[in-house]
C-alpha positions as a LaTeX table, in Angstrom:
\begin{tabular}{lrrr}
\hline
Residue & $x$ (\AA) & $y$ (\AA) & $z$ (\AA) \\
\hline
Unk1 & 79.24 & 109.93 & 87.44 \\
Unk2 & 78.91 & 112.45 & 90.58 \\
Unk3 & 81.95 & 114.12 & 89.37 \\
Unk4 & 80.83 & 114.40 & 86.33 \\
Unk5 & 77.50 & 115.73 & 87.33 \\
Unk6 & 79.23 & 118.02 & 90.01 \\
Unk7 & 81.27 & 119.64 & 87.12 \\
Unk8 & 78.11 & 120.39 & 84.77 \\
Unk9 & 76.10 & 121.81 & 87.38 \\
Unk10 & 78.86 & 124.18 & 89.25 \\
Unk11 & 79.50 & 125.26 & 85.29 \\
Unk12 & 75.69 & 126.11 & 84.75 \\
Unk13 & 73.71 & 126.55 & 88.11 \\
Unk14 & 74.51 & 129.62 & 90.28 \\
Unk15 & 76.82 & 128.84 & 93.65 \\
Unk16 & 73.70 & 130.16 & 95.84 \\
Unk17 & 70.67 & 127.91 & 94.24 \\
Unk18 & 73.48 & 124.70 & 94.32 \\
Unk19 & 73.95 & 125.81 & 98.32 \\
Unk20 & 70.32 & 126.46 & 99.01 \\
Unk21 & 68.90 & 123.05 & 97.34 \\
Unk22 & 71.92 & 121.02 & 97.71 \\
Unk23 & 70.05 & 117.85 & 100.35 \\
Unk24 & 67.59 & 117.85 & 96.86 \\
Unk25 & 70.42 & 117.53 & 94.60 \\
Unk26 & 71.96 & 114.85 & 96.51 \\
Unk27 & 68.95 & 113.34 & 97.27 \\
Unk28 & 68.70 & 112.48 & 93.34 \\
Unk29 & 72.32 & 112.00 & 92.72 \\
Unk30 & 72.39 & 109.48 & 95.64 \\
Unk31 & 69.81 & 107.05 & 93.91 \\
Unk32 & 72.60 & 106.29 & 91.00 \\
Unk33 & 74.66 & 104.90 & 93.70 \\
Unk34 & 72.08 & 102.81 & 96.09 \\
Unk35 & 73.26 & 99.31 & 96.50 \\
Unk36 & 74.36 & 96.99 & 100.13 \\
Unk37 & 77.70 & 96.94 & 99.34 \\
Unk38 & 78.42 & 99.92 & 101.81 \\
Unk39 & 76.81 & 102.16 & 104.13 \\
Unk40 & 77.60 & 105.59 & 105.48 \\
Unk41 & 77.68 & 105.25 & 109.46 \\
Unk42 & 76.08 & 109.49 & 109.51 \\
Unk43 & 72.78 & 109.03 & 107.18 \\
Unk44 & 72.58 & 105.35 & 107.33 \\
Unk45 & 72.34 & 105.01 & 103.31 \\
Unk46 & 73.21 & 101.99 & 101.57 \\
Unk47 & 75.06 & 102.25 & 98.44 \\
Unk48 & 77.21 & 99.93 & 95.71 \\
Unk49 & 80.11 & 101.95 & 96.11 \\
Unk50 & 81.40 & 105.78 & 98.02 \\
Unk51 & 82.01 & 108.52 & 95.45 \\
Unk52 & 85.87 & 108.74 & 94.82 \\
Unk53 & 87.53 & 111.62 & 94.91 \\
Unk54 & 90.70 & 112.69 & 92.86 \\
Unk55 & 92.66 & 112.68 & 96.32 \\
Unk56 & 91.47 & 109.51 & 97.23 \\
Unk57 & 88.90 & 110.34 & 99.66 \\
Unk58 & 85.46 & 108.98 & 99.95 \\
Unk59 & 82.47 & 110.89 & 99.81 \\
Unk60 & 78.94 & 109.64 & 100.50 \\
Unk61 & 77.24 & 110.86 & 97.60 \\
Unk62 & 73.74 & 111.11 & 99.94 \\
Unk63 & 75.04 & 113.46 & 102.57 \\
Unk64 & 78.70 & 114.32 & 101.84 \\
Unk65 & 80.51 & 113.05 & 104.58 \\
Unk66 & 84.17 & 112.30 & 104.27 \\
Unk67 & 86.06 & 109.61 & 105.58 \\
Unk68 & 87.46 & 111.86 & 108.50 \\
Unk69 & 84.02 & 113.03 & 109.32 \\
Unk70 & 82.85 & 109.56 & 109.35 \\
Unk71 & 85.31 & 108.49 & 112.13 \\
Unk72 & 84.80 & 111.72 & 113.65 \\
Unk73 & 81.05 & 110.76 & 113.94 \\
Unk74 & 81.21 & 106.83 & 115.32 \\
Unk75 & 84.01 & 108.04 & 117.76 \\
Unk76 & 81.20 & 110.56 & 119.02 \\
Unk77 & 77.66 & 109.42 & 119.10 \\
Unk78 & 78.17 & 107.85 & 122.25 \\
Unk79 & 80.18 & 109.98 & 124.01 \\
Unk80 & 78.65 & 113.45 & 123.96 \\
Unk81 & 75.34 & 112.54 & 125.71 \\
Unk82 & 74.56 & 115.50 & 127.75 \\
Unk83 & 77.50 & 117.41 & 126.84 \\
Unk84 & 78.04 & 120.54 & 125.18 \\
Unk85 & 80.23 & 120.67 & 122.42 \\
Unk86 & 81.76 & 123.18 & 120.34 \\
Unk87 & 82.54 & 122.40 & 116.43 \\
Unk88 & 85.05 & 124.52 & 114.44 \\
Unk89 & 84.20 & 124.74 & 110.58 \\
Unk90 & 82.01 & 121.97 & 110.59 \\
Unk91 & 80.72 & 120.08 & 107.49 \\
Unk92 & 77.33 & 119.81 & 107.08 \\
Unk93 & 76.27 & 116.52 & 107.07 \\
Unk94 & 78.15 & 115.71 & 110.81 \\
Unk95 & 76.34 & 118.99 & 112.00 \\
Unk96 & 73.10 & 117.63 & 110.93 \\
Unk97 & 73.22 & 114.68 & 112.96 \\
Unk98 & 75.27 & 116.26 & 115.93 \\
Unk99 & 72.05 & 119.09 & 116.19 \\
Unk100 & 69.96 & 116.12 & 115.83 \\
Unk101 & 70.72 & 114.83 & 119.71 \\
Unk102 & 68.36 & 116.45 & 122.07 \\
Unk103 & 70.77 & 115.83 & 125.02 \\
Unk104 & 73.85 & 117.58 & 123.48 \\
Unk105 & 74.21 & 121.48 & 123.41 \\
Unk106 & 75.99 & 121.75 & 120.24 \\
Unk107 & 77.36 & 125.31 & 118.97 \\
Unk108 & 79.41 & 125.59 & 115.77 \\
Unk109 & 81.97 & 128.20 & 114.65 \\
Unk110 & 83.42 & 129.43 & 111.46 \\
Unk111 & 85.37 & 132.20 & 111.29 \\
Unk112 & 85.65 & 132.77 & 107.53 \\
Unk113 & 81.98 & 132.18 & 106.69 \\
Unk114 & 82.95 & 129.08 & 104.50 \\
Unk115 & 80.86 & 126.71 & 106.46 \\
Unk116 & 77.42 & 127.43 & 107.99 \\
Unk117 & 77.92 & 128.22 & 111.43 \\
Unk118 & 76.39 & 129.62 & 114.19 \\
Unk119 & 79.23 & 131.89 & 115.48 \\
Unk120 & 82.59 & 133.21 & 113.92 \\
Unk121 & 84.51 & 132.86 & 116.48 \\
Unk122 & 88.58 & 133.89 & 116.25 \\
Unk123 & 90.43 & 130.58 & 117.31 \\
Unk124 & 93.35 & 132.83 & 118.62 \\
Unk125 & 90.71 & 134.82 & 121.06 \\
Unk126 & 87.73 & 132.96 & 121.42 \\
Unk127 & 84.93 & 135.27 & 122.75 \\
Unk128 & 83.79 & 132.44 & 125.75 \\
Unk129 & 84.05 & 132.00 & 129.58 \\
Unk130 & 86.94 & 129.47 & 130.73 \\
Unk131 & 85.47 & 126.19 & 131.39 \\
Unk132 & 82.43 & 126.54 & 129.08 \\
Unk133 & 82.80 & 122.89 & 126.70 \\
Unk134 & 83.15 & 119.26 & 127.93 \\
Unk135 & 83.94 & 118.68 & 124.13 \\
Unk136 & 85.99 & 120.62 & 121.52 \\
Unk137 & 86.30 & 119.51 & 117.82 \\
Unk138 & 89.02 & 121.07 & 115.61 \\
Unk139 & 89.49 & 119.44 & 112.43 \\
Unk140 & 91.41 & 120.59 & 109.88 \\
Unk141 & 91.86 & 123.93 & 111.82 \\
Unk142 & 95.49 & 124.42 & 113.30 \\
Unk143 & 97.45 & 124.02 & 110.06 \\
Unk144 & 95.46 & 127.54 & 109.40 \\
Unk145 & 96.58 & 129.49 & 111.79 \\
Unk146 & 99.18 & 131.28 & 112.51 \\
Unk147 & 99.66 & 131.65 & 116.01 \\
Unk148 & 99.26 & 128.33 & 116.91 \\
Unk149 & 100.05 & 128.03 & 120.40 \\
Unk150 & 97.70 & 131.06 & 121.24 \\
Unk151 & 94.98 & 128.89 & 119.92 \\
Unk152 & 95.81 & 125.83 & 121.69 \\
Unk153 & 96.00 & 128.00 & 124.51 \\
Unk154 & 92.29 & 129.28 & 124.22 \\
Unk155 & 91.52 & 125.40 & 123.09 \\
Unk156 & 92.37 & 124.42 & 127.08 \\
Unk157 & 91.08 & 127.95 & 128.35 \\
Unk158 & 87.75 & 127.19 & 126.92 \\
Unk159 & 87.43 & 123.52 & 128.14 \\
Unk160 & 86.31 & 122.06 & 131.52 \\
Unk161 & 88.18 & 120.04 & 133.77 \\
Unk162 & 88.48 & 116.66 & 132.28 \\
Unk163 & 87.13 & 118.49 & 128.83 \\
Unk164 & 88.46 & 116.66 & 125.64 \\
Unk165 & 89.74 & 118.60 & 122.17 \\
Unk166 & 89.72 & 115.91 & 119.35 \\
Unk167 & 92.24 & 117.13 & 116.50 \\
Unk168 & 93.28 & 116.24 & 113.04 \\
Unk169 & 95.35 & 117.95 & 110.72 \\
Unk170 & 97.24 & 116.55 & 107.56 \\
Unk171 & 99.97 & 114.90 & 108.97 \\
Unk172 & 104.15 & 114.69 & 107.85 \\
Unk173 & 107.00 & 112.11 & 109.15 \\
Unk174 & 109.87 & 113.52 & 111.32 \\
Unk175 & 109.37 & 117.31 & 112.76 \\
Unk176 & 107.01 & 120.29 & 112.21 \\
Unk177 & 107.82 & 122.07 & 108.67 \\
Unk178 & 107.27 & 125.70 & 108.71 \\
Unk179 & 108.29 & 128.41 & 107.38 \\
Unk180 & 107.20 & 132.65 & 108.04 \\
Unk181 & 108.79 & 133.73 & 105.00 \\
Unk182 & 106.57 & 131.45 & 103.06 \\
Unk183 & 103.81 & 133.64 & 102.49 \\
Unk184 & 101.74 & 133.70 & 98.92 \\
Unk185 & 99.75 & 131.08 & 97.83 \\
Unk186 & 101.44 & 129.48 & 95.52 \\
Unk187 & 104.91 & 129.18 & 98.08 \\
Unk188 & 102.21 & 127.77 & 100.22 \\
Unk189 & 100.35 & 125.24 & 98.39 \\
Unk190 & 104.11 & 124.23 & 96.84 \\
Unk191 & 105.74 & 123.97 & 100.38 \\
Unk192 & 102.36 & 123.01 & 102.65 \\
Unk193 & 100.19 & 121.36 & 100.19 \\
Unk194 & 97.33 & 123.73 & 100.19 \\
Unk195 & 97.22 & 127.94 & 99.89 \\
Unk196 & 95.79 & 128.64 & 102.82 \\
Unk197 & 98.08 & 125.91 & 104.78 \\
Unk198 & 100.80 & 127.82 & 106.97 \\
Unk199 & 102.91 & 124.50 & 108.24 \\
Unk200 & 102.42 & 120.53 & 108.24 \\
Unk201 & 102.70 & 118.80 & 111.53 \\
Unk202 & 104.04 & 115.74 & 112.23 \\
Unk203 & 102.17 & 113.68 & 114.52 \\
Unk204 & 104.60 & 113.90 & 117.77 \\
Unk205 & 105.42 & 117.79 & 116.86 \\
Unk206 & 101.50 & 119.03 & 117.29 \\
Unk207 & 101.14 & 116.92 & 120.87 \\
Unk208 & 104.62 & 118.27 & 121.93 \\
Unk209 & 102.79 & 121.43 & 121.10 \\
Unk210 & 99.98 & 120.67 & 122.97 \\
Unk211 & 101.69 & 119.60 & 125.60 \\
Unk212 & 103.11 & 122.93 & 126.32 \\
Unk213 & 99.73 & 124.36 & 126.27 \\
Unk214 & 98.70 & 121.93 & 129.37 \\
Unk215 & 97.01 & 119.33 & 127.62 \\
Unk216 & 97.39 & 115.60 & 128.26 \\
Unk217 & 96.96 & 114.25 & 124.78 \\
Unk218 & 97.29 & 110.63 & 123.09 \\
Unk219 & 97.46 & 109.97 & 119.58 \\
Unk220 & 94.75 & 107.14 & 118.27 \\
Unk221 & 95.54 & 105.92 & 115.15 \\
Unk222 & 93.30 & 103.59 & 112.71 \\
Unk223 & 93.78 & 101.08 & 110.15 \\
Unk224 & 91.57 & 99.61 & 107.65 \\
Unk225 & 91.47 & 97.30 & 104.69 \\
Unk226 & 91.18 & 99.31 & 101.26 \\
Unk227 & 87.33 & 98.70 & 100.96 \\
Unk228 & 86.02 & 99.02 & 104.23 \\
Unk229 & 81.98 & 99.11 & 104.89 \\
Unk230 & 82.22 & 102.40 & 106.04 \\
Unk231 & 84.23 & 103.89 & 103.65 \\
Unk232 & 87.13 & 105.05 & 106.44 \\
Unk233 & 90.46 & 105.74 & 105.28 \\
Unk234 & 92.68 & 103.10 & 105.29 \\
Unk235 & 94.93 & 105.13 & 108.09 \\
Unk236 & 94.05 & 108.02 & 109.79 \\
Unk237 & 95.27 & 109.44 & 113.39 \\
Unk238 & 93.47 & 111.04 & 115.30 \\
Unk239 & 94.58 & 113.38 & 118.59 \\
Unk240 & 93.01 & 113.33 & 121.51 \\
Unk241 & 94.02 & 116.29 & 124.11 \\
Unk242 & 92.27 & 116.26 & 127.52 \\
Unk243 & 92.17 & 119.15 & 130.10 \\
Unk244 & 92.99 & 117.83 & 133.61 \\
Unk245 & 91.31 & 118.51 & 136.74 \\
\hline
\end{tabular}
């Protein structure tokens, strides 16, 4: 049914009016869907079942959180009291809640104005003092970019001592696959599984990577039975790169 009623309303309600009113829209969608069966750990609401997608992911169909961001979000709450954090390309319904907490100074970034952000920061030169974040989220970010190890650079330039950078990116078996002749998007959805994707890491290939750039990093990886009350993926990994002192 959401899919459904996504598809008629992208087909006959302008992108902007969708954008502006979309908490109302979801707000009536959502009722279709109430039920105790599961329960989104962001906005708390109860429902017989998550929206699935054609990829397999879960959505909520109240706020739109994905499984990812739904980790992302229980692996938080109770860690960034009194920290300041800094999101890159966040979705909307995790920067909700983060700008919710009174105790956390929480700035988001996105440099291609796809998300709503408060900066557009340049991952590969990020206009900040060293040392200005305890925390640093970058989901989703790295298999973007180009010069990678400039922007894992800045990632540990812009973090304080004992500052932590979680990171996920759509992960591969064996090493790193890239490729700089690979350049339109159709090479690069064929070869990287999205247009806009430049490589895929493998799990051990992005922390060697980080490791170069001076980060101590661990890999924490989940796994959960198919229908889970939180609608998490079943696995999902999850690196976590710390500056040191």
């Amino acid at each position: 049914m959401y899919n459904q009623l996504k598809r008629v309303a992208k087909s006959i309600i302008p992108k902007e009016w969708l954008r502006k009113h979309e908490d109302t829209v979801r707000a009536m969608v959502s009722v279709f869907y109430k039920g105790n069966n599961f329960q989104c750990p962001i906005c708390q609401f109860k429902m017989s079942h998550f929206v699935r997608l054609k990829n397999g992911n879960t959505l909520c169909p109240h706020c739109g959180s994905l499984s990812r961001t739904r980790r992302l979000w229980t692996m938080l709450e109770d860690y960034v009291d009194g920290k300041s954090v800094l999101h890159f390309s966040p979705s909307k319904s995790i920067s909700y809640k983060f700008s919710e907490l009174k105790t956390v100074i929480y700035e988001t970034s996105d440099f291609m104005g796809e998300f709503q952000a408060q900066k557009r920061y340049n991952i590969e030169a990020i206009n900040v003092p060293n040392d200005t974040y305890d925390v640093v989220i970058c989901y989703h970010i790295l298999e973007h970019i180009n010069k990678d190890a400039q922007a894992m650079a800045e990632l540990y330039r812009i973090l304080r001592p004992n500052g932590i950078c979680y990171i996920q990116t759509p992960f591969k078996s064996g090493d790193i696959y890239e490729d700089d002749s690979i350049t339109t998007s159709e090479e690069r959805l064929k070869h990287f599984g999205q247009e806009d994707h430049v490589r895929i890491y493998s799990v051990q290939g992005l922390m060697g990577r980080l490791v170069k750039s001076g980060f101590k990093v661990k890999a924490k990886t989940f796994s959960e039975d198919e229908n889970n009350f939180h609608g998490f993926s079943t696995s999902e990994t999850v690196i976590i790169a710390e500056k040191g002192l």
